[in-house]
C-alpha positions in Angstrom: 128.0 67.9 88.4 124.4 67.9 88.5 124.6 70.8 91.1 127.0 72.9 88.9 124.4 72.9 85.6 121.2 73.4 87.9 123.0 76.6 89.2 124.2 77.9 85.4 120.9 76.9 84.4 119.4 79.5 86.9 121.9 81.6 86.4 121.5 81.7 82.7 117.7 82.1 83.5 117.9 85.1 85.6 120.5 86.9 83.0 118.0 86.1 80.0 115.5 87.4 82.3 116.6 90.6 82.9 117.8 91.2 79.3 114.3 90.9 78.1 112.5 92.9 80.4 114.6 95.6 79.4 113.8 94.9 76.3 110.1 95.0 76.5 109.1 97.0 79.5 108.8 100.0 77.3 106.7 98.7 75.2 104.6 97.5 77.8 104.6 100.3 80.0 103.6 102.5 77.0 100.7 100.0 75.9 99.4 100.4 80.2 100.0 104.7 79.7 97.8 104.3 76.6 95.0 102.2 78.4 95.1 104.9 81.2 94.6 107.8 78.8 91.7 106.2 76.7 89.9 105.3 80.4 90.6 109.2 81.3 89.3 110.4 78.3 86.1 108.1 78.3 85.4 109.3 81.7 85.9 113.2 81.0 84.0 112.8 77.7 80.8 111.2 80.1 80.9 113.7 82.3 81.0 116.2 79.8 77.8 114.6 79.0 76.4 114.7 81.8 76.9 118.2 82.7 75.4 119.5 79.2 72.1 118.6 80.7 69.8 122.2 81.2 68.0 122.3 84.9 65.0 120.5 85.3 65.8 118.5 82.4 65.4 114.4 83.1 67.6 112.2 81.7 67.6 108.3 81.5 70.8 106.5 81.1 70.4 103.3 80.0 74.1 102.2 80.2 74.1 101.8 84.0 70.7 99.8 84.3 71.0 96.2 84.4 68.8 93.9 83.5 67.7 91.3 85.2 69.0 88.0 84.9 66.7 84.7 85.0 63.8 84.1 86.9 65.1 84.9 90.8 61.7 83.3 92.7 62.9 81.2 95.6 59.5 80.7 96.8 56.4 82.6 98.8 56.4 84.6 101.1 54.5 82.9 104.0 53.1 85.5 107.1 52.4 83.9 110.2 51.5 84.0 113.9 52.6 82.3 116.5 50.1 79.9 118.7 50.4 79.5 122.4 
């Protein structure tokens, strides 16, 4: 007996399952499209940026320099020779 409502449990699972995916993969698949498009945009707005830049012109962008983080000393540097 114990067999029988293990297997309409998973059967009931799987059916439930499948109903709701159908139900929201359009939703979700449009909400993923929309993420896309705004990361396309951003991108083709930056390089529009970029390329409005006259020759010769320098131009500092701040958004890809990172800072650095904490104090990264491990020790000194110690030069030495070797002594037969």
């Amino acid at each position: 007996m114990g067999l029988l409502k293990t297997i309409a449990f998973l059967l009931l699972f799987y059916y439930a399952f499948k109903f709701l995916a159908r139900l929201f993969a359009p939703f979700l698949m449009k909400k993923v499209v929309n993420k896309m498009q705004e990361k396309a945009s951003q991108q083709n707005q930056n390089q529009q940026r970029k390329s409005t830049v006259k020759e010769g012109e320098t131009v500092i962008d701040t958004s890809t320099v990172k800072k650095q983080q904490g104090n990264n000393k491990v020790g000194e540097y110690v030069d030495f020779e070797e002594i037969e």
